[in-house]
PyMOL commands that place a pseudoatom at each C-alpha (Angstrom):
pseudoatom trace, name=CA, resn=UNK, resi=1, chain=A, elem=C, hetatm=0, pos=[14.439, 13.349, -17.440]
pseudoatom trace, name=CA, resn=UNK, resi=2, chain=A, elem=C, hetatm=0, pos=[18.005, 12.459, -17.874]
pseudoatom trace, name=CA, resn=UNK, resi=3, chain=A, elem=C, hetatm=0, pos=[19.318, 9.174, -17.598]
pseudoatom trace, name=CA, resn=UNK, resi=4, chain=A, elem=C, hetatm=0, pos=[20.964, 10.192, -14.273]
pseudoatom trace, name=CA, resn=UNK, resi=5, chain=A, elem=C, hetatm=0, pos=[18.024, 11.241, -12.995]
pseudoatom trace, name=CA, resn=UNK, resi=6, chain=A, elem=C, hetatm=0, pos=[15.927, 7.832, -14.498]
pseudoatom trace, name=CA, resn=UNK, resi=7, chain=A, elem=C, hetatm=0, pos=[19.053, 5.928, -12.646]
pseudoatom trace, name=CA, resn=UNK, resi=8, chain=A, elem=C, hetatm=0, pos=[18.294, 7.882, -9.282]
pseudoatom trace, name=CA, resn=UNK, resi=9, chain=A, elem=C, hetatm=0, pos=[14.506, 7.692, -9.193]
pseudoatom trace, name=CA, resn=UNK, resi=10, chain=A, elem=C, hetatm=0, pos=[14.787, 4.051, -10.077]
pseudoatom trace, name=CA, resn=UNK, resi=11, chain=A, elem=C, hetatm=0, pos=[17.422, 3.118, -7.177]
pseudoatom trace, name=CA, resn=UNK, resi=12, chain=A, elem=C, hetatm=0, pos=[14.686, 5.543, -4.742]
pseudoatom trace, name=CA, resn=UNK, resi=13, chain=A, elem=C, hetatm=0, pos=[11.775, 3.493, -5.877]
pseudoatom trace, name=CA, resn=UNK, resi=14, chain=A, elem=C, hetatm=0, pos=[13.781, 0.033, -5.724]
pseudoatom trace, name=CA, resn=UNK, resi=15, chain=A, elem=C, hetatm=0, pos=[14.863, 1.088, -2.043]
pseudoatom trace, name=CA, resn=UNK, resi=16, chain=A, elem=C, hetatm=0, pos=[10.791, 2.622, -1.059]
pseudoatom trace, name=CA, resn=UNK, resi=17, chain=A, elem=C, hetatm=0, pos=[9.461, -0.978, -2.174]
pseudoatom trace, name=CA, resn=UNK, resi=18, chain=A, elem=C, hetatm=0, pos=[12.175, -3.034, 0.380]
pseudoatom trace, name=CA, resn=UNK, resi=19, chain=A, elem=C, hetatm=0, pos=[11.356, -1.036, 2.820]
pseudoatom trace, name=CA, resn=UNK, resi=20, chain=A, elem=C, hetatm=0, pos=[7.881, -1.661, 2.050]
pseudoatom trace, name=CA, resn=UNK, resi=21, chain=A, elem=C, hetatm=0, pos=[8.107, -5.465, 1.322]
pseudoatom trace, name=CA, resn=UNK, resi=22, chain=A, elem=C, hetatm=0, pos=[10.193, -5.453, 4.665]
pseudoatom trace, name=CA, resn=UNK, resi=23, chain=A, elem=C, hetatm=0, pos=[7.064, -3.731, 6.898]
pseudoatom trace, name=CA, resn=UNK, resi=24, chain=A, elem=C, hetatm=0, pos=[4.003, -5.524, 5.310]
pseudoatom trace, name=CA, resn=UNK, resi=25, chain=A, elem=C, hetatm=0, pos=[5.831, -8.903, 6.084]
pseudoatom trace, name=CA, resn=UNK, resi=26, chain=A, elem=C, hetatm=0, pos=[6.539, -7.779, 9.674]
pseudoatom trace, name=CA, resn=UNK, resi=27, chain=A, elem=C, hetatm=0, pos=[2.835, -7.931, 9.835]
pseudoatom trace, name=CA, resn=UNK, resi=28, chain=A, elem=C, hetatm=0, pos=[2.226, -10.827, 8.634]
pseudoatom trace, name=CA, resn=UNK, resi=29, chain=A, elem=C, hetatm=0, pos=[1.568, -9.040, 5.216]
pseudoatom trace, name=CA, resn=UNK, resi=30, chain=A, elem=C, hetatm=0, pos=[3.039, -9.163, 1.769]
pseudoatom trace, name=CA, resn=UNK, resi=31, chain=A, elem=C, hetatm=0, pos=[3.125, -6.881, -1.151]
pseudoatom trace, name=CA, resn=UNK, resi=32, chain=A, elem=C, hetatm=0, pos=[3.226, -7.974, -4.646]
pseudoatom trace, name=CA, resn=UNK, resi=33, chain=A, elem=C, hetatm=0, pos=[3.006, -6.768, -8.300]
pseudoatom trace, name=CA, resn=UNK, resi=34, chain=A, elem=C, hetatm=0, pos=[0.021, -8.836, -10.130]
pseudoatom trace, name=CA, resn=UNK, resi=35, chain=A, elem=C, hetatm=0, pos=[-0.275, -10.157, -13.131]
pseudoatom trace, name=CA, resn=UNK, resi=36, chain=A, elem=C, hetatm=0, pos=[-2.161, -7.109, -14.292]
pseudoatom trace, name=CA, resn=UNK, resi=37, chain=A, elem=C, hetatm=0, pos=[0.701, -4.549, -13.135]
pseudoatom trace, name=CA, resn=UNK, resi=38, chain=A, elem=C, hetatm=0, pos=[-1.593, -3.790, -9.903]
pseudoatom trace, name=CA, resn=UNK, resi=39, chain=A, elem=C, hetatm=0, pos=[-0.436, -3.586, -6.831]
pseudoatom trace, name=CA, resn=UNK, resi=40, chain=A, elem=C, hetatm=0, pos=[-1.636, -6.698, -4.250]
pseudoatom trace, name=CA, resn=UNK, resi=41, chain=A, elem=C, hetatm=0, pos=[-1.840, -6.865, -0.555]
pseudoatom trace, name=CA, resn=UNK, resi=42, chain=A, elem=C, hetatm=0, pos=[-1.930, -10.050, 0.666]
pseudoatom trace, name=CA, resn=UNK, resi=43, chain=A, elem=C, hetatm=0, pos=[-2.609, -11.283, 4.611]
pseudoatom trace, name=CA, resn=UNK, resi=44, chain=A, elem=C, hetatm=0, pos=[-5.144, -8.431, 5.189]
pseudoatom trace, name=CA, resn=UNK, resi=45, chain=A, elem=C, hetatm=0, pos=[-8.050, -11.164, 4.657]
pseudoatom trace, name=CA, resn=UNK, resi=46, chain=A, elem=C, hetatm=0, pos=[-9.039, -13.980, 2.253]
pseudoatom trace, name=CA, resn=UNK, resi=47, chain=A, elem=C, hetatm=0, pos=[-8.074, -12.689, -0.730]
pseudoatom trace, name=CA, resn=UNK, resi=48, chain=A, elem=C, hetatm=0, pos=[-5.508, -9.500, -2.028]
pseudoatom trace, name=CA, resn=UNK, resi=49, chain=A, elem=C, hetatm=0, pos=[-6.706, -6.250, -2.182]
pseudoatom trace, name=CA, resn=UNK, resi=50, chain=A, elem=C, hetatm=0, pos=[-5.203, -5.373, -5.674]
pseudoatom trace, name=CA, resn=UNK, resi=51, chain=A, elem=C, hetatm=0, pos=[-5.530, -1.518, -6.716]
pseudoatom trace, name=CA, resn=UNK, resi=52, chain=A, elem=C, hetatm=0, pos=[-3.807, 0.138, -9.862]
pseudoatom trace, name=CA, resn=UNK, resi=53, chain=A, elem=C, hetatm=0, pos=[-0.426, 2.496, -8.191]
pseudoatom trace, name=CA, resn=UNK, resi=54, chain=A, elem=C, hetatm=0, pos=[-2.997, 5.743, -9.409]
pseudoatom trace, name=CA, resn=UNK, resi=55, chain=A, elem=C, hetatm=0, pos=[-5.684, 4.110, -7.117]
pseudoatom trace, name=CA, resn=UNK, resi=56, chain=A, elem=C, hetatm=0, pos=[-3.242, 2.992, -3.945]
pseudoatom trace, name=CA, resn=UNK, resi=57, chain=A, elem=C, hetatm=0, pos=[-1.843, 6.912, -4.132]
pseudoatom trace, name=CA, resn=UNK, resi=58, chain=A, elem=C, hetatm=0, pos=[-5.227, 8.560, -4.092]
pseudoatom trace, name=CA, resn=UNK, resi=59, chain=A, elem=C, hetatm=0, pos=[-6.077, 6.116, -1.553]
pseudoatom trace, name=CA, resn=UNK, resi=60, chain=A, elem=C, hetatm=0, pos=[-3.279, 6.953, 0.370]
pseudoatom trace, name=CA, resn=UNK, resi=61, chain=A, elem=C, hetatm=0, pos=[-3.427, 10.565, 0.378]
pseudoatom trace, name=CA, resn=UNK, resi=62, chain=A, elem=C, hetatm=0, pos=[-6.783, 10.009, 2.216]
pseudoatom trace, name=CA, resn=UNK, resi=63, chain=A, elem=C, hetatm=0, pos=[-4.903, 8.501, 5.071]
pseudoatom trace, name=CA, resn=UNK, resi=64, chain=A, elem=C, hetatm=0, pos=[-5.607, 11.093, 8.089]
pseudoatom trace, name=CA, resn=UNK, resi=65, chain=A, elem=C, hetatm=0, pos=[-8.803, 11.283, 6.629]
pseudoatom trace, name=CA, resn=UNK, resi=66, chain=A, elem=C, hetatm=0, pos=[-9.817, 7.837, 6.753]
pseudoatom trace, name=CA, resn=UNK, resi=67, chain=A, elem=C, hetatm=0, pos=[-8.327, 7.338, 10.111]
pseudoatom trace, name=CA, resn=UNK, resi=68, chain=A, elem=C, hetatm=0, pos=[-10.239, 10.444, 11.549]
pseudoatom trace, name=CA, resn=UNK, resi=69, chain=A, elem=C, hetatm=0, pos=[-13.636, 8.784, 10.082]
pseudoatom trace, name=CA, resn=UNK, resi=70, chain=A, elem=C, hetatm=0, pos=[-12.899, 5.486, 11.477]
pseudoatom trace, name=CA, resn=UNK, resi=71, chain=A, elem=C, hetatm=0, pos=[-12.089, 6.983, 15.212]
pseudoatom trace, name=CA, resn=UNK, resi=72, chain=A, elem=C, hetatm=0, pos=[-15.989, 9.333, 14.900]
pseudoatom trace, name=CA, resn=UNK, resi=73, chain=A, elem=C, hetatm=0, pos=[-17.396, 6.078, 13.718]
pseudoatom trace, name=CA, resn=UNK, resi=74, chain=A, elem=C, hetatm=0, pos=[-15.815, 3.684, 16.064]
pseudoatom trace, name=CA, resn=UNK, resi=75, chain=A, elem=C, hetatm=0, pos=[-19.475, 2.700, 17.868]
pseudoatom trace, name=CA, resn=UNK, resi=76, chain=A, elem=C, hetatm=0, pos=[-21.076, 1.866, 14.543]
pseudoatom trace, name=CA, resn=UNK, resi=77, chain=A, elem=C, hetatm=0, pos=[-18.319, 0.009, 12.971]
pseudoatom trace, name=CA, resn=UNK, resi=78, chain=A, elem=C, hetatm=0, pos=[-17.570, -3.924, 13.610]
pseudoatom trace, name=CA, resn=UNK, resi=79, chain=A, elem=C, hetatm=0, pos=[-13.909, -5.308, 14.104]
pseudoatom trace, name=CA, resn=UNK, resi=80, chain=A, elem=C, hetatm=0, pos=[-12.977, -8.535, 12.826]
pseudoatom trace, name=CA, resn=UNK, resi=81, chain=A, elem=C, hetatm=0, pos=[-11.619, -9.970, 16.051]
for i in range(1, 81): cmd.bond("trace and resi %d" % i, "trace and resi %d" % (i + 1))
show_as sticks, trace
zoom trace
C-alpha cells in the first residue's frame, strides 16, 4: 500500500469513527479506544462492552442475523425497561 493510499484509508477511517462517535452519543452512547486497543461501548448498561476491532466486525457481520433471532424469539426474551 502506497503512502497515498495509507493517507486515504487513514482520512476514511478518521471520518467512519466521527460519524460513529457522533451517532453513539446521540443515544446517549459513547465509543472509545481502551487501554488495551479494544474497542468500548459505553451507556449500553453498567459497564462497557469492550471487544477487540476482529471481534466487533465478526459481530457485526451477524447483524440481520441477530436481529432476525431476536424478532422469532421476542416471547421468550426479557427487555430491560
Amino acid at each position: 500500500m502506497g503512502d497515498e493510499d495509507a493517507n486515504a484509508e487513514l482520512a476514511r477511517l478518521r471520518a467512519e469513527n466521527e460519524r460513529l462517535r457522533r451517532t453513539a452519543a446521540s443515544r446517549g452512547m459513547t465509543i472509545k479506544v481502551s487501554e488495551k486497543g479494544g474497542v468500548s461501548v459505553y451507556g449500553l448498561g453498567r459497564f462497557p462492552v469492550t471487544l477487540y476491532k476482529e471481534q466487533w466486525l465478526k459481530l457485526l457481520d451477524l447483524a440481520d442475523e441477530l436481529r432476525t433471532f431476536i424478532r422469532e424469539n421476542d416471547a421468550m426474551l426479557k427487555s430491560k425497561s
